[in-house]
MARKEVEX-907303 format. One record per residue (C-alpha): residue number from 0; residue in one letter; x, y, z. Coordinates in Angstrom, 1 decimal, padded with zeros to 4 digits. Layout:
N
n = NUM res = A c1 = X c2 = Y c3 = Z
...
//
This chain:
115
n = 0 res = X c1 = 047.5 c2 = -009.4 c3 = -002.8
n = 1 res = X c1 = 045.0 c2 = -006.9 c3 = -001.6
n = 2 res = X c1 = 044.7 c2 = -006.2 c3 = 002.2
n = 3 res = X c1 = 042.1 c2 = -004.6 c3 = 003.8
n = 4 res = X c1 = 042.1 c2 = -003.2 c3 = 007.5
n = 5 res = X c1 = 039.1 c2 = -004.2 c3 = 009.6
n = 6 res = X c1 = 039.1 c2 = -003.4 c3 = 013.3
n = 7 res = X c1 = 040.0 c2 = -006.9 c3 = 014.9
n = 8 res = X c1 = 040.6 c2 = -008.5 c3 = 011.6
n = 9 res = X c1 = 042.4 c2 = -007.8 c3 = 008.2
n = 10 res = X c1 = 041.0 c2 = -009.2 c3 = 004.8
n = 11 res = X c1 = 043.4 c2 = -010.3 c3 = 002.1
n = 12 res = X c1 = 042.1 c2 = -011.1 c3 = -001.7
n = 13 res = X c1 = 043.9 c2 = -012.3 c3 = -004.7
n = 14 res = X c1 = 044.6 c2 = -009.4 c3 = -006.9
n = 15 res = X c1 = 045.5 c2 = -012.0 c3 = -009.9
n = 16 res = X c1 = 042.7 c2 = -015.1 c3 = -011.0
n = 17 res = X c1 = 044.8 c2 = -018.3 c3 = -009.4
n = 18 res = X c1 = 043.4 c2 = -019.6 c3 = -006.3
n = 19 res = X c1 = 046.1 c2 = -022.1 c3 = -005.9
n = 20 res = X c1 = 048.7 c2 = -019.9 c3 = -006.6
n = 21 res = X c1 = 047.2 c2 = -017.3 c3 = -003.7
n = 22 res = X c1 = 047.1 c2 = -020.5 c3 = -000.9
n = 23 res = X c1 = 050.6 c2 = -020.9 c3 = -002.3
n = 24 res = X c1 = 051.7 c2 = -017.2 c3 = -002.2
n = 25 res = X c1 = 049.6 c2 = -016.8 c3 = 001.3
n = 26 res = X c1 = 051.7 c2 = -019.5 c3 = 003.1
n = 27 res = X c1 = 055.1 c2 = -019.3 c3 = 001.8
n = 28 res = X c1 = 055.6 c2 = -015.3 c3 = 000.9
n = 29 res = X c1 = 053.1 c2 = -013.4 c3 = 002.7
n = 30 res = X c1 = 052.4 c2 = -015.3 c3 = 005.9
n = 31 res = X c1 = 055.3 c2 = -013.2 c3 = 007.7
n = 32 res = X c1 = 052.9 c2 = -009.9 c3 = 007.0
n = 33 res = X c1 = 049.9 c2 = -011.4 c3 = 008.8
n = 34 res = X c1 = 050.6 c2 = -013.7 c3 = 011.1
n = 35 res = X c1 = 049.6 c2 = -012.1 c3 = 014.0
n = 36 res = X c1 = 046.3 c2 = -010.9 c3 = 012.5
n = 37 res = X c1 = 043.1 c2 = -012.6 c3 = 012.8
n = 38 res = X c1 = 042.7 c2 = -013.2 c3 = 008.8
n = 39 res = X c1 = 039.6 c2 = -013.1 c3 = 006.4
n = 40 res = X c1 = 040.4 c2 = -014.9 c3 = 002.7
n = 41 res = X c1 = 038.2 c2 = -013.7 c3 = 000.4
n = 42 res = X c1 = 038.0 c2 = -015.9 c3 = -002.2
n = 43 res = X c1 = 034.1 c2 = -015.2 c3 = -003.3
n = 44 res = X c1 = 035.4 c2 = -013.9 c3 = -006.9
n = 45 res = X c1 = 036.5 c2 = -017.7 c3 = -007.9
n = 46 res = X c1 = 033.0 c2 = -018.7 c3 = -007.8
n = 47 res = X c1 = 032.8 c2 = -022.3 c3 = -008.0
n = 48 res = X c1 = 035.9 c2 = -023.8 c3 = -006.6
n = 49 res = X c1 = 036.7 c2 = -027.7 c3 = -006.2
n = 50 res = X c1 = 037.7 c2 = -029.8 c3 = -003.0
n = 51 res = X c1 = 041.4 c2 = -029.4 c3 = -004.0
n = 52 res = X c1 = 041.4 c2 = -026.0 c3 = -004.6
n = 53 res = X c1 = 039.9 c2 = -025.3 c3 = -001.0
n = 54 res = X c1 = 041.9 c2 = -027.6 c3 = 000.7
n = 55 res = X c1 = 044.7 c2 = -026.2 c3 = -000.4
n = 56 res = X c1 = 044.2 c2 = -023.6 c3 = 002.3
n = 57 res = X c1 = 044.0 c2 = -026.2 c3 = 005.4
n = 58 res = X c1 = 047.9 c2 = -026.2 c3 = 006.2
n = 59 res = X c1 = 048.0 c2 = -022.5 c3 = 006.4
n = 60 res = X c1 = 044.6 c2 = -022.3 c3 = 008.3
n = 61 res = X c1 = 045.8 c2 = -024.9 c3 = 010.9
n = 62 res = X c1 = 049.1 c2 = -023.4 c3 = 011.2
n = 63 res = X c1 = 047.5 c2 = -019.9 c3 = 011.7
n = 64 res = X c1 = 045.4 c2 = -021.3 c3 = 014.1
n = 65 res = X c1 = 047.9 c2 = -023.1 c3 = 016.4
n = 66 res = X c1 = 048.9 c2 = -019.2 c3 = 016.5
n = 67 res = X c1 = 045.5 c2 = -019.1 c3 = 018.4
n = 68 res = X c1 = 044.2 c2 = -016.1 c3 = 015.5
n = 69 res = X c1 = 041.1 c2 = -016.8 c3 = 013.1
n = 70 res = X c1 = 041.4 c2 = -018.0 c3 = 009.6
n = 71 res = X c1 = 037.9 c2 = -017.5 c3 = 008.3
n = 72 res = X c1 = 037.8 c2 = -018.7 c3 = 004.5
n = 73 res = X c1 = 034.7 c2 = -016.4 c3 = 002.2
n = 74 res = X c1 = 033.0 c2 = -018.4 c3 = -000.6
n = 75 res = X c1 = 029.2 c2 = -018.7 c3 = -001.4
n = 76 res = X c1 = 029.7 c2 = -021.2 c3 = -003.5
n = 77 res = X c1 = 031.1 c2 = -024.3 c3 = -001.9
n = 78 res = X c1 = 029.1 c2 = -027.1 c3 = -000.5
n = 79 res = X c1 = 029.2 c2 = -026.9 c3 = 003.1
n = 80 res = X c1 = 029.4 c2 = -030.7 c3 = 003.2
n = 81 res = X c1 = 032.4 c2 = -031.1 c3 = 001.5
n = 82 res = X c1 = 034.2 c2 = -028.9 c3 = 004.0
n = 83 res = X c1 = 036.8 c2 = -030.3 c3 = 006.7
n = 84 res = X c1 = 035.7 c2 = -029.3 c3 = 010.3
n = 85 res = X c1 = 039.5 c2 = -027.8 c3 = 010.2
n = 86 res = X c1 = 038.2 c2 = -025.4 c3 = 007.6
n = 87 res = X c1 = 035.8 c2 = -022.3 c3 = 008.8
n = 88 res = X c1 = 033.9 c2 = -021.3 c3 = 005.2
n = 89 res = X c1 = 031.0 c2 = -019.0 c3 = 005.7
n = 90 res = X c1 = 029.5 c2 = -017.0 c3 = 002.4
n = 91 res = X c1 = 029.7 c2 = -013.6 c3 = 003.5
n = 92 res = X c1 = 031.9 c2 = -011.0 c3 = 004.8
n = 93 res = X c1 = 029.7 c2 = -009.9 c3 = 007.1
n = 94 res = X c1 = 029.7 c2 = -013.4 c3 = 008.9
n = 95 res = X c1 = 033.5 c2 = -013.6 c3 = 008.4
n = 96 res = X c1 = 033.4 c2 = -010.7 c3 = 010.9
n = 97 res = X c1 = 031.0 c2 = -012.2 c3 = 013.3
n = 98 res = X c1 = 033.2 c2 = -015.7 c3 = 013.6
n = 99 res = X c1 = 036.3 c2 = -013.4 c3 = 014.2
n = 100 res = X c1 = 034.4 c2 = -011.5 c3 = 016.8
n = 101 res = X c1 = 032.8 c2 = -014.6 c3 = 018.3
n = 102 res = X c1 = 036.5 c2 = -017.1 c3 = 018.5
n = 103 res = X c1 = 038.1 c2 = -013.0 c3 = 020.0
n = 104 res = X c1 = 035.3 c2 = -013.6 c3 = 022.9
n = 105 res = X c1 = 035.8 c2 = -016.9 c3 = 023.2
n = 106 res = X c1 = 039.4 c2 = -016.7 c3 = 023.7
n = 107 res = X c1 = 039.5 c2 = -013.9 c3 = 025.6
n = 108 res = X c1 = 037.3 c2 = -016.1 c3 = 028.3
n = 109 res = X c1 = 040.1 c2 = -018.7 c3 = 027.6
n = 110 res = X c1 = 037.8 c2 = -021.0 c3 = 025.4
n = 111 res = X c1 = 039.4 c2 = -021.6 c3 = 022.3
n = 112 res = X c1 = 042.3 c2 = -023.0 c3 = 023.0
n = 113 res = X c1 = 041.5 c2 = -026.6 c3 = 021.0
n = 114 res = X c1 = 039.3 c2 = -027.1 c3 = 017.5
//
């Protein structure tokens, strides 16, 4: 797993080609080293991925989320539609950053407490 430092937010990316073996490795071996980080997944390198493969992610977002930190989910490839309301998927880092800055705000006036 690589992690990169942002200022409010760390990003983590799969340093081997197995999205469900990342969800898998995210939630029951790395979870300890950033859970109390607002996290980016970059997934954008898997292209194309299929319902299960994202969904595979939901536990570990809501779980981080009960944790009241962001779990912001990078692909360009998924259709939008198909997404659970539980699930934040935007296609760019850039916006990862923005939704992480935007649910800090909102928390920090004490509006994000429910999703």
């Amino acid at each position: 797993m690589k992690v990169t430092e942002k200022e409010n937010y760390i990003i983590v990316e799969d340093d081997k080609n197995d999205v469900l073996g990342f969800s898998n490795y995210l939630e029951n071996h790395a979870y300890d080293e950033i859970k109390a980080k607002n996290v980016v997944v970059d997934i954008l390198k898997y292209g194309e991925l299929s319902l299960e493969e994202l969904l595979s992610f939901l536990q570990l977002s809501n779980q981080h989320r009960a944790n009241n930190h962001s779990f912001v989910i990078v692909n360009d490839t998924i259709n939008i539609d198909q997404v659970p309301e539980e699930l934040m998927v935007v296609p760019t880092l850039l916006e990862a950053g923005d939704v992480i800055q935007m649910d800090e705000i909102q928390r920090e006036l004490g509006g994000l407490d429910e999703f």
